[in-house]
C-alpha positions in Angstrom: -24.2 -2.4 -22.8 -20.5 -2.7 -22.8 -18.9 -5.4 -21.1 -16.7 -4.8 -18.4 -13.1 -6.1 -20.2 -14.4 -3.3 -22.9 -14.4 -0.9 -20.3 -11.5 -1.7 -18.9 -9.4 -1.2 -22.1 -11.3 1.7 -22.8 -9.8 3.1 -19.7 -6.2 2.6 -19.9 -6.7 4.2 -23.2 -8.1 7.2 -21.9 -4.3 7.1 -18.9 -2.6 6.7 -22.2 -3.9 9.7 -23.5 -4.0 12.2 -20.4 -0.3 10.6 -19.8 1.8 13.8 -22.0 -0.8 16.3 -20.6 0.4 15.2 -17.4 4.1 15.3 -18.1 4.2 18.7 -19.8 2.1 20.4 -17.6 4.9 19.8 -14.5 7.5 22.1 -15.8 7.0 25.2 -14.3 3.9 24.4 -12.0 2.9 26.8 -9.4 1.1 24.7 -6.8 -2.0 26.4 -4.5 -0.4 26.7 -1.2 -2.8 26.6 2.1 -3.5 29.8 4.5 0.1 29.1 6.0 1.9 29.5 3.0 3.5 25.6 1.8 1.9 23.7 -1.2 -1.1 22.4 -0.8 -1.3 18.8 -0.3 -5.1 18.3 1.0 -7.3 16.4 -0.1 -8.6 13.0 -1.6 -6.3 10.9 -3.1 -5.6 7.6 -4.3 -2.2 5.3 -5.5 -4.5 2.9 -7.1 -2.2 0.2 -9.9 -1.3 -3.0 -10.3 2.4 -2.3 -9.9 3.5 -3.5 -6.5 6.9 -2.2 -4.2 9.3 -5.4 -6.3 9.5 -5.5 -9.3 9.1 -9.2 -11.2 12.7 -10.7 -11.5 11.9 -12.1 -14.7 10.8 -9.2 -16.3 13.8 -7.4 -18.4 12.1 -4.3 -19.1 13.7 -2.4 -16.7 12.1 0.7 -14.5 9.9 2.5 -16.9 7.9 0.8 -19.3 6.8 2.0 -22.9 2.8 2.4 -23.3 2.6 -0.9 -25.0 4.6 -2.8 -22.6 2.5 -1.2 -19.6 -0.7 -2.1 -21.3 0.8 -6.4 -21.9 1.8 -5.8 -17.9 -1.4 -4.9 -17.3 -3.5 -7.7 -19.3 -1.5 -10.3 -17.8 -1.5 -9.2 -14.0 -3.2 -11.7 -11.6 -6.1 -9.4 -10.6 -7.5 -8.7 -14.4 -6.7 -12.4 -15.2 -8.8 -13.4 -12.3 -11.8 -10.9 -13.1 -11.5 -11.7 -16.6 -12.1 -15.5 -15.5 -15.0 -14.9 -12.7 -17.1 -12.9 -15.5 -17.3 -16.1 -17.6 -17.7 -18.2 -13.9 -20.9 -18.3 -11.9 -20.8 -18.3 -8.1 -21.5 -21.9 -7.5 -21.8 -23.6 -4.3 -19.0 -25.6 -2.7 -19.0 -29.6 -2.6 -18.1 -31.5 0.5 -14.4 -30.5 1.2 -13.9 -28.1 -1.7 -13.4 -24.9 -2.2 -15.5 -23.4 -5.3 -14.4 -20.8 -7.7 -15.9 -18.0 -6.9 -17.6 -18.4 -3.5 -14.2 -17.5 -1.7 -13.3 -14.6 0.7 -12.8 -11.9 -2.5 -13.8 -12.3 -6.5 -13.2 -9.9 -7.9 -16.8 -7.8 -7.8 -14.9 -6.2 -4.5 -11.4 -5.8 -6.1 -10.0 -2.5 -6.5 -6.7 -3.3 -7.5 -6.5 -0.7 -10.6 -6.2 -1.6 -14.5 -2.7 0.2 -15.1 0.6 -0.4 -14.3 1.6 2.8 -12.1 2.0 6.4 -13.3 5.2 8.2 -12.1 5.6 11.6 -13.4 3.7 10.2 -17.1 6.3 7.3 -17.2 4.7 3.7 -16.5 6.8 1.8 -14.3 7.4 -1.9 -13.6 7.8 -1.5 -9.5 8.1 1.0 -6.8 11.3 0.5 -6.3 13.9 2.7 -8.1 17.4 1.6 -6.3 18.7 -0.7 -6.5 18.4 -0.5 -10.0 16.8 -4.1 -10.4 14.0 -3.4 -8.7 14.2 -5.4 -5.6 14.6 -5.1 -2.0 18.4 -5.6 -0.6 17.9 -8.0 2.2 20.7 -9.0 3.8 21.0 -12.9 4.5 18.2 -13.7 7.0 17.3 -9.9 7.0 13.7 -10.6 5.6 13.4 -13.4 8.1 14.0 -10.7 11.2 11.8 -8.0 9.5 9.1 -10.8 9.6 10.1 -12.0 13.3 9.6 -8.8 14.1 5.9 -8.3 13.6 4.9 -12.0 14.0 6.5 -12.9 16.9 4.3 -15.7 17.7 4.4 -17.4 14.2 3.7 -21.0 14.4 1.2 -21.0 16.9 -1.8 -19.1 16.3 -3.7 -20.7 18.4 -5.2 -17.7 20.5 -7.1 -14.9 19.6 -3.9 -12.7 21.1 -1.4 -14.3 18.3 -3.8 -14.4 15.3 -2.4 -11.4 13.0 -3.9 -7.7 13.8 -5.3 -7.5 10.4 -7.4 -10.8 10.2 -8.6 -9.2 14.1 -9.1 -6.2 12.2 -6.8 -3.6 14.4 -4.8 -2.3 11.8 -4.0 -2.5 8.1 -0.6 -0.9 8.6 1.1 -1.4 5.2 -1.5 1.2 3.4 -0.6 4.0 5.5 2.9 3.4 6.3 5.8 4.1 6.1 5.9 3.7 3.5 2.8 4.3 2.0 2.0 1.5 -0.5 -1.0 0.0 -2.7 -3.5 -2.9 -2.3 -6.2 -4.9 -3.7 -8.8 -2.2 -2.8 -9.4 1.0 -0.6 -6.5 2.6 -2.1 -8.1 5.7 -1.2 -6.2 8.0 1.5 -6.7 11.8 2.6 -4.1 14.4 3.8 -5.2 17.4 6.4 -2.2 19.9 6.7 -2.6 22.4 10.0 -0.2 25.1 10.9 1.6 22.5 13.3 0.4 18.8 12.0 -0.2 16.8 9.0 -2.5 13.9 9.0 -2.4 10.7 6.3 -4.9 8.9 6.9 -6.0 5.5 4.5 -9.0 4.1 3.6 -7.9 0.8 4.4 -8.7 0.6 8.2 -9.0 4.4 8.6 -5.9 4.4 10.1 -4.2 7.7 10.6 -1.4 9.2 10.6 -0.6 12.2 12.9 2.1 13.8 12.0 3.7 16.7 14.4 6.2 19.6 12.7 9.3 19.5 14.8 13.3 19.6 14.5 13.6 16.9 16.9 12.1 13.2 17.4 10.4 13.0 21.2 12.6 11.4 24.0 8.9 10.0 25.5 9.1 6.6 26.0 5.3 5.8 24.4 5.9 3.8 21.6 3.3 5.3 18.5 1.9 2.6 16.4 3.6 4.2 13.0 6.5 5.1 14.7 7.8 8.3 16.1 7.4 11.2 12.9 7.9 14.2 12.6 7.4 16.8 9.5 9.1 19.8 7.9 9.1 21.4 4.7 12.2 21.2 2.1 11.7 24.0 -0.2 8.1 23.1 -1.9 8.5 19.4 -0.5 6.7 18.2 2.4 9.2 15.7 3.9 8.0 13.2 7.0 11.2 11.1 8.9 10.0 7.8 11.0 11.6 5.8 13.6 11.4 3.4 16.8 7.8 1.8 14.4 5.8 -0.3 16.9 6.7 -3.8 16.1 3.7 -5.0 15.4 3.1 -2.3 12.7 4.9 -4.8 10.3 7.2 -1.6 9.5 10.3 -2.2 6.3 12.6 -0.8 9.7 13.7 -2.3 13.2 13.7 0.1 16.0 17.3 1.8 14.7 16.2 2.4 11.0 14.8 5.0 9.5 12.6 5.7 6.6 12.2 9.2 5.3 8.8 10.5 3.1 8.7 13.1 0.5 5.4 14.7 -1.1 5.4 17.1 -4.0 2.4 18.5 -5.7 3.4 18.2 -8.7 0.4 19.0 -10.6 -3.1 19.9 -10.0 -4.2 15.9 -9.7 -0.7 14.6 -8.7 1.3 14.5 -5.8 4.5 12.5 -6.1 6.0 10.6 -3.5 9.4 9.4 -2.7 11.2 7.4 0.2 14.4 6.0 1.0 14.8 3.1 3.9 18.0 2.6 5.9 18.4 0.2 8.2 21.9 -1.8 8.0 20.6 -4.9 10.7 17.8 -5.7 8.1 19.2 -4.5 4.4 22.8 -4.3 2.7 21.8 -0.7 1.5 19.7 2.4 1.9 17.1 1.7 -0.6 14.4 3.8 -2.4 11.4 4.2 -4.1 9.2 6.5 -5.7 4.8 6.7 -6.4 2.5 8.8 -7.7 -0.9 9.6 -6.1 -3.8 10.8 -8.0 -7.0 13.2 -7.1 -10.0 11.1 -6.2 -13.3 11.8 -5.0 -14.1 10.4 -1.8 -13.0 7.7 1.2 -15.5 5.0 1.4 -16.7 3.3 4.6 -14.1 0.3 5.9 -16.0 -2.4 7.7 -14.1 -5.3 8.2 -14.9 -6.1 12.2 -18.5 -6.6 11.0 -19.8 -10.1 9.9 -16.0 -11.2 10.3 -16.7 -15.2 11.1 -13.3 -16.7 10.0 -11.8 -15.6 13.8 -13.8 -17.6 16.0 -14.6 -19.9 12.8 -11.1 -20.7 13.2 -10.8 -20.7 16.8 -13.9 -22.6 17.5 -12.5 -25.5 15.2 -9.4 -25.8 16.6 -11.0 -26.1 20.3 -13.3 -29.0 18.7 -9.8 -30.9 17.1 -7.6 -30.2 20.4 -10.9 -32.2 22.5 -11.5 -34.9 20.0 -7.6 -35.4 20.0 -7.9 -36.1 24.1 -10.7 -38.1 23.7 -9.4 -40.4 21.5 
């Protein structure tokens, strides 16, 4: 039976190989279009790679990487280091005070982090990110600190089950679904739903959705949507979403005066490829942008994360314990 590092390699070869099929098949694509006429973005997809939105300041390779770098990227990421090292270490039990490999909240048995650096268009790239040109995020001094502030307002304390973060409560997993839309360690799995007046996103982290209207104008309601006020329209072939005013607890990239705006193209038959810029000059020093590809897949899987979740009153329960020892003492 081949082991599972085999098939891994075995894998990115077969990416590697599909990769120009991909890329010369793009040039004059006609893409199915749905009963109302505009490409046809339904379906089950996934943006499932080890490149994350930042690209690694000490890597000099620039944007797009060559095959061989992509595959080096790859076989020294975290997530295949770490299941490389948990085949060759049995789940042992944890001594008195200790933490053992391997009996923690994730090995990497429930990983889905991907075994390729990201596919754009059939060029690997080393980020999401696209401009600036280095890769990274233009914070303005203290702006990363206020985009924080912003959805952990209560940092520090944590004491209560009302300032413990949404996604260890498991409400919402926000920063798979967006905007912007980005990757994880696993259920990077999403599915799109166009109707002749709304298009839904919704993740497979959480099973949040997205619920998007078609309109020329943002509402003047005063209800604050979770992901932000959207609304859709169609550029040409391109399916373009703009958000503002995000819910601050969303843990958005954009206070309540930015804006971030989405773009999806079907750009082949099993690729739709997405773009979005950010503005927002109270958090960043420019507009900034970025650019994914999402690939066909075959199905959402279930998300259960409310069930069997001890670490909340785990937590909670201990802290009660320390606070009445403290008194007693």
């Amino acid at each position: 039976m081949p082991s599972l590092k085999n098939l891994h390699i075995s894998f990115f070869l077969t990416i590697l190989a599909i990769a120009p099929l991909v890329h010369s098949q793009a040039p004059g694509y006609e893409p199915p279009r749905t009963e109302y006429g505009v490409p046809d973005l339904q379906g089950i997809w996934t943006n499932r790679s080890i490149t994350r939105m930042e690209r690694n300041p000490l890597i000099d390779d620039g944007l797009v990487l060559t095959e061989e770098r992509a595959y080096e990227m790859a076989q020294g990421s975290f997530w295949m280091s770490l299941d490389r090292q948990q085949q060759n270490n049995p789940i042992t039990e944890a001594k008195a005070g200790e933490a053992a490999f391997g009996s923690r909240g994730h090995n990497a048995f429930w990983v889905d982090a991907g075994f390729t650096m990201g596919l754009v268009k059939g060029e690997y790239r080393s980020s999401w990110v696209t401009d600036p040109a280095d890769g990274r995020i233009p914070y303005k001094e203290g702006g990363a600190a206020l985009r924080r502030a912003s959805h952990l307002p209560e940092i520090g304390s944590f004491d209560g089950p009302e300032t413990r973060p949404v996604g260890e409560r498991c409400i919402a997993m926000a920063f798979a679904i967006g905007p912007v839309m980005q990757n994880g360690i696993y259920n990077n799995n999403y599915q799109f739903v166009q109707t002749k007046d709304h298009v839904l996103l919704m993740s497979e982290m959480g099973h949040e959705v997205r619920i998007i209207p078609f309109a020329v104008e943002h509402s003047n309601e005063d209800l604050q949507p979770w992901f932000g006020d959207s609304i859709a329209s169609y550029d040409g072939d391109t399916l373009v979403i703009e958000t503002i005013k995000p819910y601050p607890l969303q843990g958005s990239y954009i206070s309540p005066t930015g804006k971030v705006t989405e773009r999806f193209t079907r750009w082949s038959d099993d690729e739709i490829f997405y773009e979005y810029t950010v503005e927002d000059p109270s958090i960043y020093t420019q507009p900034w942008s970025g650019e994914m590809s999402f690939y066909k897949e075959t199905a959402l899987f279930e998300y259960a994360c409310h069930e069997g979740n001890y670490s909340l009153p785990g937590i909670l329960a201990g802290a009660r314990r320390a606070a009445i020892d403290a008194l007693a003492q």
